[in-house]
C-alpha positions in Angstrom: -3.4 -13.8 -24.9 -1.7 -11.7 -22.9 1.6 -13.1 -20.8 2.3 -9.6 -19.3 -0.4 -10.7 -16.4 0.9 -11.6 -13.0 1.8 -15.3 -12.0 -0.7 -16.1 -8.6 0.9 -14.9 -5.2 1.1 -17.9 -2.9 -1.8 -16.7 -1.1 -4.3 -16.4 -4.5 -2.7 -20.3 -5.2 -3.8 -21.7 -2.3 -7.6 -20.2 -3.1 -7.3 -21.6 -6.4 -5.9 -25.4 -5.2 -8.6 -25.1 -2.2 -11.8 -23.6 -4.6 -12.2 -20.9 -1.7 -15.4 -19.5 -2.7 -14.6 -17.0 -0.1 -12.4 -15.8 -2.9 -15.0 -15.2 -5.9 -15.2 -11.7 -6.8 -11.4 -10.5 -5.7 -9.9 -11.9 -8.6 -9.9 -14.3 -11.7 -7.7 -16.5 -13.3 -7.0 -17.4 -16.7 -5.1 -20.1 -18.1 -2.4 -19.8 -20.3 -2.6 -23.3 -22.4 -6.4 -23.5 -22.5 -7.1 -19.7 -22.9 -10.0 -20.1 -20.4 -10.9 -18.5 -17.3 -11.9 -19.1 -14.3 -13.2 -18.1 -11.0 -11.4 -19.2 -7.3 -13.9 -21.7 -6.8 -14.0 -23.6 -9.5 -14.3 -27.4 -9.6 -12.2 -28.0 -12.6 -8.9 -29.7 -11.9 -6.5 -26.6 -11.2 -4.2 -25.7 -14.0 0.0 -26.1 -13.3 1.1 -23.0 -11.5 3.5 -21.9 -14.4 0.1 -21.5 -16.5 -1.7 -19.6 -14.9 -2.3 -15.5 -14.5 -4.4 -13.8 -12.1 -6.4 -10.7 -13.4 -8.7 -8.3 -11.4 -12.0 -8.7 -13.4 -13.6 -10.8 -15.7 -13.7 -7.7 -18.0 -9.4 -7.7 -18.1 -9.5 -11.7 -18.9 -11.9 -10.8 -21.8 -9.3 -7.8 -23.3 -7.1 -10.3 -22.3 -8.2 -12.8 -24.7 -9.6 -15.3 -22.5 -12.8 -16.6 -22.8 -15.3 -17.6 -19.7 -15.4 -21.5 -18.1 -18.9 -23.4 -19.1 -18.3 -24.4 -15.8 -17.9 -21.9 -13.0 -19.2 -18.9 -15.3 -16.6 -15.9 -13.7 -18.4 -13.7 -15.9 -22.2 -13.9 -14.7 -22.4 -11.5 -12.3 -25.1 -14.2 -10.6 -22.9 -16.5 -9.6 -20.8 -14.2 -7.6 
């Protein structure tokens, strides 16, 4: 996985912690330990800050090396 991916600005964060689905669409995030990612509004149990990357597109979290959550599916475009 790539590391070279930004860390979340405060204002992505505070989506993430508050599963803003609001959010969905404008960005991704993937986690570093896991190597899963995820959309805003996901109900899984946020990752620690220091772990996680934000990328543009479920396409850049795939070249990435990240692979889609079972649970909030960030790369079906139907669940957008």
């Amino acid at each position: 996985m790539r590391t070279s991916n930004p860390p979340p600005t405060p204002q992505q964060w505070q989506a993430i912690v508050d599963r803003d689905a609001s959010q969905d669409g404008g960005f991704v995030y993937g986690v570093l330990s896991t190597g899963i990612f995820c959309r805003p509004s996901c109900p899984s149990r946020p990752a620690r800050p220091r772990s996680v990357v934000c990328l543009e597109t479920a396409e850049a979290a795939h070249a990435g090396g990240f692979r889609a959550c079972l649970r909030c599916r960030p790369d079906s475009p139907e669940s957008w």
